[in-house]
Structure formats: structure tokens, C-alpha cells
MIDO-554115 format. One record per residue (C-alpha): residue number from 0; x, y, z; residue in three letters. Coordinates in Angstrom, 2 decimals. Example, Ala and Ser with C-alpha at 12.3 -4.5 7.8 and 13.67 -1.06 7.14 Angstrom:
BEGIN
[0; [12.30; -4.50; 7.80]; "ALA"];
[1; [13.67; -1.06; 7.14]; "SER"];
***
This chain:
BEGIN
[0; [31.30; -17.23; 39.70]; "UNK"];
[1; [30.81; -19.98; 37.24]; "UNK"];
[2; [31.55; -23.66; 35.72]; "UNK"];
[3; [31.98; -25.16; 32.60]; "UNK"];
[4; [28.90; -26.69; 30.83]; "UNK"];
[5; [29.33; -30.25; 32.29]; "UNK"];
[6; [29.18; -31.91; 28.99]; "UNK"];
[7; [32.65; -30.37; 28.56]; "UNK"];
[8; [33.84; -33.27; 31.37]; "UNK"];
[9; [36.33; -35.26; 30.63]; "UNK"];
[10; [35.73; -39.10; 30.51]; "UNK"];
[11; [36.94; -40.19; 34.17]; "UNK"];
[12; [34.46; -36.59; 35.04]; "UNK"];
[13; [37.00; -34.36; 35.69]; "UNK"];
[14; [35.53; -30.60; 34.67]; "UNK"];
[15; [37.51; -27.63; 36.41]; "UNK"];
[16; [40.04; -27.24; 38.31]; "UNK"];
[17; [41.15; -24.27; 40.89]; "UNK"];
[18; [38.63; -21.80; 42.93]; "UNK"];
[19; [37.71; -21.43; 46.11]; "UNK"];
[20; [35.08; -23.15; 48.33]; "UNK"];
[21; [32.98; -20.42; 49.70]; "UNK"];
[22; [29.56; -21.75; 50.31]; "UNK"];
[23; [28.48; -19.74; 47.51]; "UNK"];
[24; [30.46; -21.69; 45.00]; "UNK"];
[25; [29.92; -24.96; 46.67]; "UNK"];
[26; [26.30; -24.66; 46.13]; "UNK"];
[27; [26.22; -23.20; 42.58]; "UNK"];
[28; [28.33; -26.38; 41.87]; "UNK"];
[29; [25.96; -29.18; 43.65]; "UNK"];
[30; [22.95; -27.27; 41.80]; "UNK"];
[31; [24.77; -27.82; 38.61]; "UNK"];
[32; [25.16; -31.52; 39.34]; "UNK"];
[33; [29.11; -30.97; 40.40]; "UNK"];
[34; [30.96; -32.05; 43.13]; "UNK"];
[35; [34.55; -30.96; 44.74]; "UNK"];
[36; [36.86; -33.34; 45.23]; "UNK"];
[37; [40.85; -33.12; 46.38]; "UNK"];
[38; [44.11; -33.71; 44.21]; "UNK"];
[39; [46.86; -32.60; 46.71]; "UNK"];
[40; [45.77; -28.86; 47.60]; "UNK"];
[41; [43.88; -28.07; 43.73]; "UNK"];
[42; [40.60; -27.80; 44.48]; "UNK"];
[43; [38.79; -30.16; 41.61]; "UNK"];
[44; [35.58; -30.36; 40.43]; "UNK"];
[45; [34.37; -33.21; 38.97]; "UNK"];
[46; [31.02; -34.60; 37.36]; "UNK"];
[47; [31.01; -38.13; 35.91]; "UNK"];
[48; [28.38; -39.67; 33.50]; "UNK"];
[49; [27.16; -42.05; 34.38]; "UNK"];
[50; [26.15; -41.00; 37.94]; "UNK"];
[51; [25.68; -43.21; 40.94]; "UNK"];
[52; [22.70; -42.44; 43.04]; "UNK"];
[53; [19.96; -44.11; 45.23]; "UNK"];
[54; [16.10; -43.46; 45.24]; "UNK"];
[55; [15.35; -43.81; 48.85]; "UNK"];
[56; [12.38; -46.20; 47.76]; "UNK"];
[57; [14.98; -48.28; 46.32]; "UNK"];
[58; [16.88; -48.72; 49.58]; "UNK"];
[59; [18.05; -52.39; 50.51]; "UNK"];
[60; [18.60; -54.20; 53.19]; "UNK"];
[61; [20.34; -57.60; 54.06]; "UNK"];
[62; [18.60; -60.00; 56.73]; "UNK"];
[63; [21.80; -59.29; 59.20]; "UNK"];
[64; [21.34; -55.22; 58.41]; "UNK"];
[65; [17.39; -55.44; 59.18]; "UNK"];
[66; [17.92; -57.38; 62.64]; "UNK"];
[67; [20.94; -55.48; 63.99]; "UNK"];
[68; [18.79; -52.20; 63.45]; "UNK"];
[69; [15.72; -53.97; 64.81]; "UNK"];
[70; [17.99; -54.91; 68.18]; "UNK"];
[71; [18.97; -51.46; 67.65]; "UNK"];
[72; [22.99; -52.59; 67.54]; "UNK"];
[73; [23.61; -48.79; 67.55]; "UNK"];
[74; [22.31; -45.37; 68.90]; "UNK"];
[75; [21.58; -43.33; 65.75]; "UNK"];
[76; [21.42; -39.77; 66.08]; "UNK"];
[77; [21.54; -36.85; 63.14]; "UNK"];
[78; [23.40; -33.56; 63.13]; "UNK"];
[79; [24.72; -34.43; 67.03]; "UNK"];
[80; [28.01; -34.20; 66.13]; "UNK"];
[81; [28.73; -32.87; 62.50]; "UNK"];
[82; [32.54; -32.04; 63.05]; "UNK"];
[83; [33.46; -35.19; 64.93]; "UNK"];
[84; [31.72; -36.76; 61.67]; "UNK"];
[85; [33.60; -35.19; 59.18]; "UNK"];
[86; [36.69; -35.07; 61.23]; "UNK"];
[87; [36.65; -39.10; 61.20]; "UNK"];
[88; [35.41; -39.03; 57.70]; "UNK"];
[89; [39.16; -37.23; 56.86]; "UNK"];
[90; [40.88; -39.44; 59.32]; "UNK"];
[91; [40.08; -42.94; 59.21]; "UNK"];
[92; [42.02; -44.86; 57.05]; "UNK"];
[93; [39.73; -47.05; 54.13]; "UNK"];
[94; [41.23; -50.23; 52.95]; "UNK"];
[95; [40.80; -49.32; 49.58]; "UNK"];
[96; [42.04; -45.76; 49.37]; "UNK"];
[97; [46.12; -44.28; 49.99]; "UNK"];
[98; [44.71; -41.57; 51.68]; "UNK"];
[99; [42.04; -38.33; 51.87]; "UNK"];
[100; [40.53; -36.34; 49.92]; "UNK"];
[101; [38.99; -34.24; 53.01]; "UNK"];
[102; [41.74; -31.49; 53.28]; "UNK"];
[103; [42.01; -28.70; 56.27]; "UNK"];
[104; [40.32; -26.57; 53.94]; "UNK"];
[105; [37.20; -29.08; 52.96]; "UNK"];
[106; [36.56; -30.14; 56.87]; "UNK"];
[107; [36.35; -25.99; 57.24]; "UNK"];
[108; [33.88; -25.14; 54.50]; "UNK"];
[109; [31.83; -27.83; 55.15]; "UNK"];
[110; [31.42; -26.90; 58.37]; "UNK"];
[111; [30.73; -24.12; 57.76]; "UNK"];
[112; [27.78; -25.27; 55.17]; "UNK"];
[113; [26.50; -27.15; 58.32]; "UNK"];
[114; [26.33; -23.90; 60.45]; "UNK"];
[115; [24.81; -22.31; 57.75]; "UNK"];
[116; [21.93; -24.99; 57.77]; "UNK"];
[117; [23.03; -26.98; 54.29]; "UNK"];
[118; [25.59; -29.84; 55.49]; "UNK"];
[119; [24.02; -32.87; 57.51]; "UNK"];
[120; [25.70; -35.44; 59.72]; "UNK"];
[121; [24.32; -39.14; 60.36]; "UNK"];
[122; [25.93; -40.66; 63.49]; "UNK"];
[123; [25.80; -44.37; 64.37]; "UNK"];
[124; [27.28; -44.70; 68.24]; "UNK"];
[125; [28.12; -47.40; 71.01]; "UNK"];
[126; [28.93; -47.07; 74.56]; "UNK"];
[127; [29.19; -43.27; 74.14]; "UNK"];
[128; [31.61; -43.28; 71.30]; "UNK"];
[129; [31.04; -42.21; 67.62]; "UNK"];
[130; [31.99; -45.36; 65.39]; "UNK"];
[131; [30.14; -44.74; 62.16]; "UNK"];
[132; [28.71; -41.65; 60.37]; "UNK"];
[133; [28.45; -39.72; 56.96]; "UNK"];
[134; [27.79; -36.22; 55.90]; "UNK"];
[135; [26.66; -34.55; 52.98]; "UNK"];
[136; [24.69; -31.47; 51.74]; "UNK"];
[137; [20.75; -31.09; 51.37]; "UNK"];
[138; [18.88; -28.60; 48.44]; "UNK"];
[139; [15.36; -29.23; 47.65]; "UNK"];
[140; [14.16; -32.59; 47.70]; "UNK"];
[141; [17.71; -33.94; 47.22]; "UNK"];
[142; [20.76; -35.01; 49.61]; "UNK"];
[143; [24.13; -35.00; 48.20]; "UNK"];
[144; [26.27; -37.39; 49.83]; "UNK"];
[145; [29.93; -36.54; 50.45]; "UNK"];
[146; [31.43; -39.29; 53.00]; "UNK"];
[147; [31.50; -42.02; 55.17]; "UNK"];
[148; [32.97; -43.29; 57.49]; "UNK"];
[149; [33.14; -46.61; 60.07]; "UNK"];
[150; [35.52; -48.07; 62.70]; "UNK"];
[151; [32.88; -51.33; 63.75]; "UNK"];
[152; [31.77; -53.58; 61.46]; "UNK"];
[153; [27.93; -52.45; 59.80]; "UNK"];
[154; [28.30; -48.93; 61.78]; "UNK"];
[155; [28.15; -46.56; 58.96]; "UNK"];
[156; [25.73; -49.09; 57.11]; "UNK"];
[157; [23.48; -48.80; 60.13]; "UNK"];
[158; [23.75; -44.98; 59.73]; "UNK"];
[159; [22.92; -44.89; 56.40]; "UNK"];
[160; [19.85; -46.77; 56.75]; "UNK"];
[161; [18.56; -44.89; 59.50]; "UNK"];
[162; [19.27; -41.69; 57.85]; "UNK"];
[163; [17.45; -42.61; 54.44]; "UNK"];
[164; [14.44; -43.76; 56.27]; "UNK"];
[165; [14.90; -40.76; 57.82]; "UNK"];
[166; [15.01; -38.57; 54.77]; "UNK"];
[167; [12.25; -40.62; 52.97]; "UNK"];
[168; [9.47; -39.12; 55.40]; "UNK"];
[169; [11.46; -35.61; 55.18]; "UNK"];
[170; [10.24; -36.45; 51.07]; "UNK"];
[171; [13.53; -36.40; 49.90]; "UNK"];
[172; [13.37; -37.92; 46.42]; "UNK"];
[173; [17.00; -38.53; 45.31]; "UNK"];
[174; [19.97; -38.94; 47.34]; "UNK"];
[175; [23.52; -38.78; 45.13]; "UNK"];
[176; [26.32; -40.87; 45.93]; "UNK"];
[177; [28.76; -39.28; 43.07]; "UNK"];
[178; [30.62; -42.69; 42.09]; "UNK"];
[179; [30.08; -46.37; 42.28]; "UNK"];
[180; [31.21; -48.59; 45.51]; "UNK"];
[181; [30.18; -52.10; 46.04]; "UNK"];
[182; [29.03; -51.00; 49.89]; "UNK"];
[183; [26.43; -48.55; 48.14]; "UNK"];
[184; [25.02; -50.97; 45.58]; "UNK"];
[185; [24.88; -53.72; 48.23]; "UNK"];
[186; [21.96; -50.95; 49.55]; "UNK"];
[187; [20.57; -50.31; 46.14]; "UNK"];
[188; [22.47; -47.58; 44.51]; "UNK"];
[189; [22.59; -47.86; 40.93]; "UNK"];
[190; [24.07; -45.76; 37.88]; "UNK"];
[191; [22.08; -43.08; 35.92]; "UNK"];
[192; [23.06; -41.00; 32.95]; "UNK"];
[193; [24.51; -37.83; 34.00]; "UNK"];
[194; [21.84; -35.62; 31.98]; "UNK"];
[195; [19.36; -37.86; 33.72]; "UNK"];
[196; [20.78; -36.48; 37.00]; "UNK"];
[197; [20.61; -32.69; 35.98]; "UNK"];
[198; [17.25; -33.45; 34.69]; "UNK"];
[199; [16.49; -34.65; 38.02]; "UNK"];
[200; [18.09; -31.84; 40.26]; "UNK"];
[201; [15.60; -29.76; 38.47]; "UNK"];
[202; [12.49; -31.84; 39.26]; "UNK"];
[203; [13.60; -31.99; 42.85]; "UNK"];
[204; [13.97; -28.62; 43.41]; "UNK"];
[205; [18.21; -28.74; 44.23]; "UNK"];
[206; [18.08; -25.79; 41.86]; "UNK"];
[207; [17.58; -22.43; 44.05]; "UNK"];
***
């Protein structure tokens, strides 16, 4: 089980193509600062320079963000409901994208990462009913982020900023968000350099 060097990425990131996504392989690829991410059913694996990430120190927050979580506009909870998460992550339509990369096959392994302790749900909820979440994988002092999702206004933003206040006192040091989106740098995301990142995963103990 192996990948390419990942200076053998093409410019838009693509790397490999093909495989399967046992947890095993999965892991080897977020230690070797790769991610999966669905063409049809071709499992490809992709890892862009630069990268986009956010050090939880760097986290921002607008004045209407800081008072709806101080009026606590939402019930926040983590790992409550992982598959509803992901479930709503591969089903809720984004005004900016045709469709989903999460196929029957993704919501499956990642579950299964979650059962196996690696894969991590943020929920945001109101009157009962999950409206706002995300997901992503943990290794060492770093939390990969894989998806979001939100069906009321600020719900997965409140999530979000619960969970990396969360993860800040967990001392998580880095937290990856793959590619640029104007909702991530509105919180502080920002690009690095992709040898930066590997550098990083290495300092922050994502390598096993």
C-alpha cells in the first residue's frame, strides 16, 4: 500500500487515482498530507500546493457569530450523531456545487473511521433537529477536515466555532481545510505551501 511522492501532483493537486478506502489506506494518505476526493465512482486522491488550513489561534469571529453563540442560537454537541452528519454532508445541496463528492462508498468508510475512533462529527441543532455539522478525521495534534454542511443560516459556522474552541484545549495545533472557500477565510483560514503542510504533519504528530 502506497502513493506517489506528492511533488509528483499535478497543478490543480490531482496525484493518484484508483484504490480502495480501507481505513488503512485512508490514513497512510492523510499522514502523507493526501486527501480522497470523488470523480463519479474513481476513487481520487488529491494534494494541492498551496494548502488551505487554519491555526486554531487564528480563528475569527464576526460580531453577529460571537453574539449568536453567546445567546447560544444553537445546541452544539460533538460525535452525537456522526452518520446523520455525514449523511447530510452527502445530501444537502450547496449553491455552489452540481452535486457530491460523498459517494455510498465514502459515507461507509468514514463511518467506519468514526467507529474505529479516527472520524469526528460537530453538530449544531434547534428544536431537536440537526441543521448544521461537519466531520473530519483526527491524528496527532491535527484535525483533517472533510465536510460541512448547513440548512439555517450561521448553523455550520456556529459548529465550527464551537468545535475549534473545542479542539484548541484538546491542543490540537493545525486543523486542514484541503482547499480555499470564502466561508473558511471569513474564520481565518489562510493558504500555506504544501511542503509547509508535510513539514507540519510531522511536528504535530499526524504521522503514526
Amino acid at each position: 500500500m502506497w502513493f506517489p511522492p506528492v511533488e509528483e501532483a499535478q497543478h490543480d493537486g490531482l496525484l493518484a487515482m484508483g484504490g480502495d478506502l480501507s481505513p488503512q489506506r485512508i490514513l497512510l494518505a492523510y499522514e502523507k498530507g493526501i486527501f480522497p476526493w470523488f470523480e463519479g465512482d474513481t476513487p481520487l486522491w488529491w494534494s494541492p500546493d498551496p494548502r488551505f488550513v487554519l491555526f486554531p489561534e487564528q480563528l475569527k469571529m464576526s460580531k453577529s457569530m460571537r453574539k449568536l453563540i453567546e445567546q447560544n442560537g444553537f445546541q452544539f454537541t460533538i460525535n452525537n450523531n456522526f452518520e446523520g452528519v455525514i449523511h447530510l454532508c452527502k445530501t444537502t445541496r450547496r449553491n455552489d456545487q452540481l452535486g457530491t463528492w460523498i459517494t455510498d462508498e465514502v459515507e461507509s468508510a468514514y463511518i467506519n473511521l468514526h467507529h474505529l475512533g479516527y472520524a469526528f462529527s460537530a453538530e449544531a441543532w434547534q428544536e431537536g433537529v440537526l441543521v448544521g455539522g461537519l466531520y473530519g478525521i483526527k491524528l496527532g495534534k491535527v484535525f483533517f477536515g472533510e465536510s460541512m454542511f448547513s440548512t439555517k443560516s450561521n448553523a455550520s459556522k456556529y459548529a465550527f466555532i464551537q468545535f475549534v474552541e473545542h479542539l484548541k484545549k484538546e491542543g490540537i495545533q493545525l486543523i486542514d481545510c484541503q482547499v480555499y472557500t470564502n466561508h473558511l477565510e471569513s474564520l481565518g483560514a489562510n493558504m500555506i505551501t504544501r511542503n509547509k503542510f508535510i513539514e507540519l504533519l510531522k511536528v504535530y504528530e499526524a504521522v503514526r
